[in-house]
DODOMI-647982 format. One line per 2 residues: number of its first residue (from 1); their letters; for each residue y, x, z of C-alpha. Coordinates in steps of 0.1 Angstrom, whole numbers, plus 5000, padded with zeros to 4 digits. Each point is the difference from the previous one (the first is absolute). Example, Ala and Ser with C-alpha at 12.3 -4.5 7.8 and 13.67 -1.06 7.14 Angstrom:
REM residues 2
1) as) 4955 5123 5078; 5034 5014 4993
REM end
This chain:
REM residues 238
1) xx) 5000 5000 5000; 5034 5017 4990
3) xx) 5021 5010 5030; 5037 4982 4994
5) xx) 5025 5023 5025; 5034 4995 5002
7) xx) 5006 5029 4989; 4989 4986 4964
9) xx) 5028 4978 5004; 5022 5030 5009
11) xx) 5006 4991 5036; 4970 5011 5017
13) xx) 5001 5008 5037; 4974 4998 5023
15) xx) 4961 5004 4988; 4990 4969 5022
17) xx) 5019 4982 4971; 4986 5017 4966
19) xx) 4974 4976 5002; 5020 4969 5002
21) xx) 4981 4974 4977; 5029 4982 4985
23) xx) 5021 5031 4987; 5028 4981 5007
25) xx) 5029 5015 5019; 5020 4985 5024
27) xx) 5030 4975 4995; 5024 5024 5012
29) xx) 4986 5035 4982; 4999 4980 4965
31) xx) 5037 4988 5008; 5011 5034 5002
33) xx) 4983 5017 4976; 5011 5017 4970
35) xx) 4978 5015 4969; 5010 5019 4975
37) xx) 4973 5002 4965; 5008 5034 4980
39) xx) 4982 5008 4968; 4987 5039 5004
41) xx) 5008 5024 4968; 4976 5032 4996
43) xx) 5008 5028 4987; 4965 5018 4986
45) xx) 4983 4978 5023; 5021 5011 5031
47) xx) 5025 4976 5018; 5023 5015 5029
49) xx) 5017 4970 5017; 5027 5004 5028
51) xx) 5010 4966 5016; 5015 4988 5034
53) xx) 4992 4969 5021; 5009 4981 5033
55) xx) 4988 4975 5023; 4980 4974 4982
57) xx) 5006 5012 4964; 4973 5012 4982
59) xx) 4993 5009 4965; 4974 4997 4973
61) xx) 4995 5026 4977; 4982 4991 4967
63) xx) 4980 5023 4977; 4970 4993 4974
65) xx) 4963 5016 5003; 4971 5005 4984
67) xx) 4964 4988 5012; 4985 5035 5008
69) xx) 5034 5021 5000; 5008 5022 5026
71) xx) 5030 4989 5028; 5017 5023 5026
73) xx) 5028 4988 5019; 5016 5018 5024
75) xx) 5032 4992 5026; 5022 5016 5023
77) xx) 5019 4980 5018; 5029 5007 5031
79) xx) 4988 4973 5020; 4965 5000 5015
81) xx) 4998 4965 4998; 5005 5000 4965
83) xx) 4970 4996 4974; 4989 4990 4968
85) xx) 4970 4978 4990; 4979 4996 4968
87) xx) 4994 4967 4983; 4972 4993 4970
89) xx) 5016 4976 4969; 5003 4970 5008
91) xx) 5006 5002 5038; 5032 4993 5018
93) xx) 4987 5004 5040; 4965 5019 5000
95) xx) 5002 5038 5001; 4973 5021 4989
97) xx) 5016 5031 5015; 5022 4991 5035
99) xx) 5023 5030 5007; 5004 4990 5039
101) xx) 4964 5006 5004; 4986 5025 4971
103) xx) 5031 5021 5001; 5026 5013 4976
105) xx) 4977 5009 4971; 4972 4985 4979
107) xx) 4985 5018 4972; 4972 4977 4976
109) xx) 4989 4979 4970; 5015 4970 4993
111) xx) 4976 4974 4994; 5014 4978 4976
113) xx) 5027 4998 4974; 5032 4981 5007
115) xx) 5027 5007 5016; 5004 5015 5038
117) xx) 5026 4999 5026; 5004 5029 5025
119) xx) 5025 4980 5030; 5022 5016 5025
121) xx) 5008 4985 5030; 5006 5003 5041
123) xx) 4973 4993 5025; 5010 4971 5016
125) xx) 5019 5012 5033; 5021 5023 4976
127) xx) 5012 4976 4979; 5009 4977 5027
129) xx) 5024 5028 5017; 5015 5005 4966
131) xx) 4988 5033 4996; 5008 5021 4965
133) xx) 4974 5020 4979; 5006 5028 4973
135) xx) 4969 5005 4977; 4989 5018 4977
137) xx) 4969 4985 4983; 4980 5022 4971
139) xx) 4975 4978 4974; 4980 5022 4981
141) xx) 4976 4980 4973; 4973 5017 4973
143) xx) 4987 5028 5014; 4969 4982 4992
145) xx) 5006 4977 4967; 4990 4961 5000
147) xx) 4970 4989 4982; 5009 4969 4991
149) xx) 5003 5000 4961; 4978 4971 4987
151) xx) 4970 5007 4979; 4992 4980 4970
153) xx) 4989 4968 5021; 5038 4994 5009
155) xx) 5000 4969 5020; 4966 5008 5015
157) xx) 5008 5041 4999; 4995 5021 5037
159) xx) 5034 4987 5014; 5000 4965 4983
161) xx) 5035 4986 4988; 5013 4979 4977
163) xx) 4996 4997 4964; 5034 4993 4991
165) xx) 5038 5010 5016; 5032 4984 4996
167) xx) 5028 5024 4994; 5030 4991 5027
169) xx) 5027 5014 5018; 5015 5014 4973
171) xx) 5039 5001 4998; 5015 4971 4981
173) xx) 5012 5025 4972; 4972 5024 5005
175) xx) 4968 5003 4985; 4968 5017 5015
177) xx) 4984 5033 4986; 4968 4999 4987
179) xx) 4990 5039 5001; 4974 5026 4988
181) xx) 4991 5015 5033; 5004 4984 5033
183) xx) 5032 5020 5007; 5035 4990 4997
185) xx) 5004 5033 4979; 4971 4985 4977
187) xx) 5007 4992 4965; 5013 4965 4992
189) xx) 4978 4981 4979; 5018 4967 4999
191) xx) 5024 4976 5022; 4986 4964 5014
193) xx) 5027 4972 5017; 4990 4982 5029
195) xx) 4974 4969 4995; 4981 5028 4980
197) xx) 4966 4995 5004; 4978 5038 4997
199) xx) 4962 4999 5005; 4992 5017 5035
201) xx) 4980 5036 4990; 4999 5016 5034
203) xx) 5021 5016 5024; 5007 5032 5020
205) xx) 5022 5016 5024; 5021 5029 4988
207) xx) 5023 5017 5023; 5005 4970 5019
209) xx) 5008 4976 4974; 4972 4975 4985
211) xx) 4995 5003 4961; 4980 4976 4979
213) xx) 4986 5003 4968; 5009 4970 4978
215) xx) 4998 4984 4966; 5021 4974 4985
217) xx) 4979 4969 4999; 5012 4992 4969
219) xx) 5002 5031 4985; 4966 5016 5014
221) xx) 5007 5031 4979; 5034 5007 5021
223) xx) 4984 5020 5032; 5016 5022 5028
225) xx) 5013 5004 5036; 5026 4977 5018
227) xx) 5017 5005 5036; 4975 4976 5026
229) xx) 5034 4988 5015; 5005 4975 4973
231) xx) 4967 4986 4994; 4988 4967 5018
233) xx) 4967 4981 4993; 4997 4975 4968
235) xx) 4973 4973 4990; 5002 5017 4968
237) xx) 5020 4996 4964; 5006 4963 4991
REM end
C-alpha cells in the first residue's frame, strides 16, 4: 500500500502523520499555501536550479523521462527542514522518493515515461514559523538512455502507446518541426499546424526532452522526429 506523507504534499512534519489515509491536509495548511509549477530546461541532460521558498510555499519542478533512463537528483539546501520529494507521472501527492526520510539524494531508473516532478517544500513546523530556504537543486537525466522506442507492433510494442497523436500547443502563428533526428539541431523535414494528426512510431528520451518518431497519417511517406511537448493522444485520422 503506498505510503501518502505530508511531506508529498510539501508540508510534512511529524512521521506519526506520513501515513494519514486521506492525504488531505488541514483547513488551515491548504488556506495558506502557495505552489509554484516550473518547467526544468537541461542543458546536455544537466539542470542546475537555484530557488528560494517560505513558510507554506512549495514548488513543483517538472521534467520528462524515459522508462529505463537513469535519474540523479541531488539538493542542498540552507534550512534543515527543507527537502525535496520525487513524484512518478501522473501523481500529484504520492512520492516515490520522500526527502525528509531518504535524505538529500536519490540516484535510480525511472520506471516509466511521462513526466516527473521533483517538489520543494518545509517540514511542517518550518513552514509554520515562516522560516526561508535557499537551494540549490541539481537534475541530471541519461547517464543510462530510455528504452522505450516502440518496435514494429506500435500500439502493442514493449511500452504500449497510442497509435495516433494530435499535434497541440503550438503558437497560434507557429507551426511545429517535423525533424530528421530527434534533436532540435536535426534536420527539418517538413512543418505540421496544430489539429495535425501524425501516426505514433515510438518514443525516447534524449537529454531530457521526449522525441517521437512520426508520420503524417496522410502522407505516410513524410517521417521524422517532433518535440513530445506538443503531442497529445488521438482516436486517429478522420
Amino acid at each position: 500500500m503506498p505510503v501518502r506523507p505530508w511531506a508529498a504534499l510539501a508540508f510534512a512534519g511529524l512521521l506519526s502523520a506520513i501515513a494519514a489515509p486521506s492525504g488531505i491536509l488541514p483547513a488551515p495548511a491548504q488556506a495558506e499555501a502557495e505552489h509554484s509549477r516550473r518547467t526544468v530546461a537541461f542543458t546536455k541532460g544537466h539542470a542546475n536550479i537555484r530557488g528560494r521558498i517560505k513558510g507554506y510555499h512549495f514548488i513543483d519542478y517538472v521534467f520528462q523521462g524515459g522508462a529505463g533512463e537513469s535519474l540523479n537528483v541531488t539538493m542542498h539546501a540552507s534550512n534543515n527542514a527543507c527537502y525535496f520529494n520525487l513524484l512518478a507521472p501522473g501523481e500529484t501527492e504520492v512520492a516515490f522518493f520522500i526527502g525528509s526520510t531518504s535524505g538529500d539524494s536519490y540516484q535510480g531508473t525511472m520506471p516509466t515515461s511521462g513526466n516527473y516532478m521533483a517538489r520543494i517544500y518545509l517540514m511542517r513546523s518550518a513552514a509554520r514559523r515562516k522560516e526561508t530556504c535557499h537551494f540549490t537543486l541539481q537534475i541530471t537525466l541519461g547517464g543510462k538512455q530510455a528504452t522505450n522506442e516502440k518496435g514494429p507492433d506500435y500500439a502493442d510494442g514493449l511500452t504500449g502507446g497510442p497509435d495516433f497523436w494530435q499535434v497541440t500547443g503550438v503558437a497560434t502563428d507557429d507551426m511545429l518541426n517535423i525533424r530528421k533526428d530527434a534533436s532540435a539541431n536535426g534536420v527539418l523535414v517538413t512543418r505540421v499546424a496544430n489539429g495535425t494528426i501524425l501516426r505514433n512510431l515510438g518514443c525516447k528520451n534524449s537529454r531530457g526532452q521526449r522525441w517521437c518518431r512520426v508520420e503524417q497519417a496522410k502522407e505516410p511517406n513524410t517521417r521524422g522526429w517532433v518535440n513530445g511537448l506538443y503531442l497529445r493522444e488521438a482516436s486517429g485520422p478522420r
